[in-house]
C-alpha positions in Angstrom: -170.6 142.9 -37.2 -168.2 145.4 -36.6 -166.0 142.8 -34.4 -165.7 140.3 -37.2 -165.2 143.6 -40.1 -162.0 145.1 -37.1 -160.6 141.0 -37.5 -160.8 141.2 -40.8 -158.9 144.4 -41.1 -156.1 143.4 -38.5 -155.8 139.8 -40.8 -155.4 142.1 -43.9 -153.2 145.2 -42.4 -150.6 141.9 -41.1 -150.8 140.4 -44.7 -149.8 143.8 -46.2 -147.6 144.4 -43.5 -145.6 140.8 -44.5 -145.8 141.7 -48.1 -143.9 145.2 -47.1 -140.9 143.4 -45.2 -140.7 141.1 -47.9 -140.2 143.6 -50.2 -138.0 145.5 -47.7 -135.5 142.4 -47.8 -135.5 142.2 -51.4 -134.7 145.6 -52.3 -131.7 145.7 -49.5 -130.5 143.1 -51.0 -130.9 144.2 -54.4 -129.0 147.2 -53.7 -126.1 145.6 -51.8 -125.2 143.1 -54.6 -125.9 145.6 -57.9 -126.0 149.2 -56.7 -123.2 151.2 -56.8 -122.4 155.0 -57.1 -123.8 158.0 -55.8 -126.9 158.8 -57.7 -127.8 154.6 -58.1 -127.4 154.7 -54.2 -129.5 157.5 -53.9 -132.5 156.1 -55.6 -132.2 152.8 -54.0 -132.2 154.9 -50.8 -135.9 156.8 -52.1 -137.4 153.4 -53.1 -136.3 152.1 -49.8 -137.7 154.9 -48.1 -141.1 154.8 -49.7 -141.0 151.1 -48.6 -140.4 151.9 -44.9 -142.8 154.5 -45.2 -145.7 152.0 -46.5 -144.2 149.5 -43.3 -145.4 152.2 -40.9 -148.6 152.7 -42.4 -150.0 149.1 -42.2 -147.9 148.5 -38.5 -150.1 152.0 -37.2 -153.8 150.7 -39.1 -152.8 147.4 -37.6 -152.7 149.3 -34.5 -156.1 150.8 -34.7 -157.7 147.9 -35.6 -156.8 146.2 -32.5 -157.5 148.8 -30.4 -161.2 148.8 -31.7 -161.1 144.8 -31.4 -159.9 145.0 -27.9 -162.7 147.6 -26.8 -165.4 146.0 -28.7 -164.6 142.3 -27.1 -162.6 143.2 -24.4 -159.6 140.7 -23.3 -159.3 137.2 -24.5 -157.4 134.4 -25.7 -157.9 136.1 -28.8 -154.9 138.1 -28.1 -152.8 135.1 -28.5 -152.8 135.3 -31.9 -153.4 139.2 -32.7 -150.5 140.2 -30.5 -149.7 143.7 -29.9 -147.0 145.0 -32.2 -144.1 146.8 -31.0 -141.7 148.3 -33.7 -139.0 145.5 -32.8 -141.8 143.2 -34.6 -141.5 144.8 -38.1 -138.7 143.2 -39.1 -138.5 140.3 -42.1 -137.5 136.7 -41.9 -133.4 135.8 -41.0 -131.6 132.8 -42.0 -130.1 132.2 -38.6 -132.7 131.1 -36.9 -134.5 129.6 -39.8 -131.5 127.2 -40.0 -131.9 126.5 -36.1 -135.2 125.6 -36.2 -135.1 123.0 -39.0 -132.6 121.1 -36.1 -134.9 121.2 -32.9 -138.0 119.4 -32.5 -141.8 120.7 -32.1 -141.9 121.9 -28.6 -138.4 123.1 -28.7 -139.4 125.6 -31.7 -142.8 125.9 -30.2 -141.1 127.3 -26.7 -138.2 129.2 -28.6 -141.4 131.2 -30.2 -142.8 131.7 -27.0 -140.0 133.7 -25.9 -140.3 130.9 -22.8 -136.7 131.2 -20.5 -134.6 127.8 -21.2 -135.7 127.4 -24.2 -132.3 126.7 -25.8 -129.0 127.5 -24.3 -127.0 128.5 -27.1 -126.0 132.3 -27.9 -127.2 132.4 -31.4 -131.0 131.5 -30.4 -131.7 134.4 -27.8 -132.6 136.0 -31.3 -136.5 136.4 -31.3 -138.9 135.5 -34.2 -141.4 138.0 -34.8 -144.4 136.8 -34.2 -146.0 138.3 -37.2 -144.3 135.4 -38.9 -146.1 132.8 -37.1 -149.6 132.3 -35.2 -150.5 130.5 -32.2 -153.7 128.6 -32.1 -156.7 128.6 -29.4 -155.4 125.1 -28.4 -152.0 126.5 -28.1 -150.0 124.4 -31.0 -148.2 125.9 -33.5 -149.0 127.2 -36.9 -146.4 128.6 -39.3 -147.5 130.6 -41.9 -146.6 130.2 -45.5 -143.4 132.8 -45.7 -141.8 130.6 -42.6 -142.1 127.6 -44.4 -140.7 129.0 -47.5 -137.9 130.4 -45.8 -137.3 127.0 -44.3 -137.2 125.1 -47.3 -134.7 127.7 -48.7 -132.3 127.2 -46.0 -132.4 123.0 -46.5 -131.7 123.6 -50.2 -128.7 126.1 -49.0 -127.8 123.2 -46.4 -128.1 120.4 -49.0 -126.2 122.4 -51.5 -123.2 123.0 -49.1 -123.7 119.2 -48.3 -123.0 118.2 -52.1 -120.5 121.0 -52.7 -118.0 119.3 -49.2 -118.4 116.0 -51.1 -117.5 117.2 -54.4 -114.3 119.2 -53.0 -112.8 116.2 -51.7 -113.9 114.2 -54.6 -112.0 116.3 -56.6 -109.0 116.1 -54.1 -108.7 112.9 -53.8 -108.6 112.3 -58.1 -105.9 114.9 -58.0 -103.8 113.0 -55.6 -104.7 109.8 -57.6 -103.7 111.5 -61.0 -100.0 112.1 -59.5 -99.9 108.8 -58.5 -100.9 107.4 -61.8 -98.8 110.1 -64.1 -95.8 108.7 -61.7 -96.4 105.1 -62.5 -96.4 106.2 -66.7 -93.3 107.8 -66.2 -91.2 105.0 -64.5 -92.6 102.8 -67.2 -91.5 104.9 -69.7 -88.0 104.7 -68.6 -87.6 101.4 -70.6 -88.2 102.9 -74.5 -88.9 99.8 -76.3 -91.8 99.0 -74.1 -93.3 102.2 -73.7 -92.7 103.9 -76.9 -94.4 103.1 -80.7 -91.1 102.8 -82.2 -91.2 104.4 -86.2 -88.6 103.4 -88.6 -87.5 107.0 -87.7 -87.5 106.8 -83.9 -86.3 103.2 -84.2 -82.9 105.0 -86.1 -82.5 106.8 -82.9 -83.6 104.6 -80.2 -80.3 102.5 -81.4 -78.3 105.7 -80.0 -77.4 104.5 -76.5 -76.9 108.5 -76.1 -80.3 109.1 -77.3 -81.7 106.0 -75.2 -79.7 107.4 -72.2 -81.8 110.9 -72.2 -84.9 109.4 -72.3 -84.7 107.5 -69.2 -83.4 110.8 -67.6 -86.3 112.3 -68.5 -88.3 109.8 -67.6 -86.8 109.3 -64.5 -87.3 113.1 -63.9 -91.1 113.5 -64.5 -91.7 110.5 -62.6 -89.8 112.7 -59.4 -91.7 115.7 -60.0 -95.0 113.6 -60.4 -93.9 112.3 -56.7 -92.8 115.4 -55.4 -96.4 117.3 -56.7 -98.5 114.4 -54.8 -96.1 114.7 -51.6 -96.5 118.4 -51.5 -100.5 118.7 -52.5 -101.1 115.4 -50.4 -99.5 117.3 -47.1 -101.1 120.8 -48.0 -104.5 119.6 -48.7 -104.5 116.9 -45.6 -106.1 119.4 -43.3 -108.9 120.2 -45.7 -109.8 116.5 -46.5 -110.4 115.6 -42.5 -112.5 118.6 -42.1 -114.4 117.1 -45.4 -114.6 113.9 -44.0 -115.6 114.9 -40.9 -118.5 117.6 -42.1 -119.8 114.4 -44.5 -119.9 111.9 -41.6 -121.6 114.3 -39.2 -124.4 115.8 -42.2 -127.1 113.9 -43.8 -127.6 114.3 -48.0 -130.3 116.8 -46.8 -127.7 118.8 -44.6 -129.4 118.0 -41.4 -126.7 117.2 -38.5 -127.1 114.0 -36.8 -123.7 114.6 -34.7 -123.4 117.4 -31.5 -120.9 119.8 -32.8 -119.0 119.1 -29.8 -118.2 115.9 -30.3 -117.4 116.5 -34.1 -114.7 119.1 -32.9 -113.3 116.7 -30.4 -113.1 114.1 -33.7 -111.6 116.9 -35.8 -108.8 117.6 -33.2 -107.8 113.8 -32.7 -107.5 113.0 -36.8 -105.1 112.7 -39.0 -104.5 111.7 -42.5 -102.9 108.6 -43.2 -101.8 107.2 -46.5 -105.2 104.6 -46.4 -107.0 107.5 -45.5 -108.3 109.3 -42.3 -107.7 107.6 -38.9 
């Protein structure tokens, strides 16, 4: 009885102890984006305090709980799952590695977690999970809890976001470049005034001028330059940007998942250029 009421109470002290990070992460952030001054920063600072405080409590009746467990049953596989907690443990959920582990595949993420040596190469992914954010059954596969997967889905929609925000960027550069073209083409049309113009009996009086004919083909003819000269320049400034677009949109999926080594999409990136058809 008392076994099963000490599990109970280490299940509930980690719940509460989840709930307190959470709430950690949310007021740092809070305060970063909308506190400033003095005496805001201050009581951000108590609030933040009382919250650290409360962190300690459940990590320390966590504590005891196990302690009881452990000398009631004694060792076990048990201890898989009710790990013991160090103070490097009470931390809350990152980003970083969230966005890793939506790109690797079950026993990649299951070995990361493990803290298992050669478990991933890279730099970036010798940052540990917390293990309070994840449980490990009695047959040894894994089980994310509830706050991973939430933080997982917020990083697709983050990815798939930046995904649709790349396309629309060179969307919007490429109907730029089109609209000099196309503002350049009006102009040289307009250079003949009869065809181009809606001649009034008043503008007809003038267009007889050859004078008056004379300055509207210069001005024409000068629009229709600076038309040219706008799509030369933007088209040569914005040339870099469009092959990294291209290139980010040919190596992502609509759901922002990368189904190209970045290795390889670098190599592509330094051997492209922009051509007047487009990127070769």
């Amino acid at each position: 009885m008392e076994a099963r009421l000490r599990w109970a109470g280490m299940e509930d002290e980690l719940e509460n102890l989840q709930h307190q990070l959470r709430l950690r992460g949310c007021l740092n952030r809070h305060k970063v984006n909308n506190i400033r001054g003095q005496r805001a920063s201050t009581r951000a600072r108590t609030a933040q305090d009382a919250v650290d405080v409360n962190v300690k409590k459940a990590a320390n009746a966590y504590r005891r709980h196990r302690l009881a467990y452990l000398a009631l049953v004694g060792k076990g596989d048990w201890e898989k799952t009710m790990q013991e907690l160090r103070d490097s443990d009470c931390r809350g959920l990152g980003d970083r590695l969230i966005e890793q582990m939506a790109q690797m595949s079950q026993k990649r993420i299951a070995d990361l977690l493990a803290g298992r040596k050669g478990a991933d190469n890279s730099g970036d992914t010798h940052y540990s999970l917390p293990w309070i954010w994840w449980t490990s059954t009695e047959d040894f596969t894994l089980k994310v809890t509830d706050e991973l997967m939430v933080e997982w889905c917020k990083s697709r929609a983050r990815a798939q976001r930046w995904v649709e925000e790349v396309r629309l960027l060179d969307e919007e550069i490429r109907r730029l470049l089109a609209f000099t073209q196309t503002m350049a083409a009006v102009w040289d049309a307009r250079r003949t005034v009869g065809r181009t113009l809606d001649l009034t009996p008043r503008v007809a009086r003038w267009a007889s001028d050859d004078g008056w004919a004379d300055g509207v083909r210069a001005y024409a003819f000068k629009q229709g330059h600076i038309r040219r000269h706008q799509h030369a320049t933007w088209r040569a400034w914005l040339a870099p940007l469009r092959v990294q677009a291209l290139t980010f949109l040919d190596a992502h999926t609509e759901d922002g998942v990368c189904v190209t080594p970045v290795d390889s999409v670098m190599d592509r990136v330094a051997g492209m250029s922009l051509t007047a058809e487009g990127v070769a």
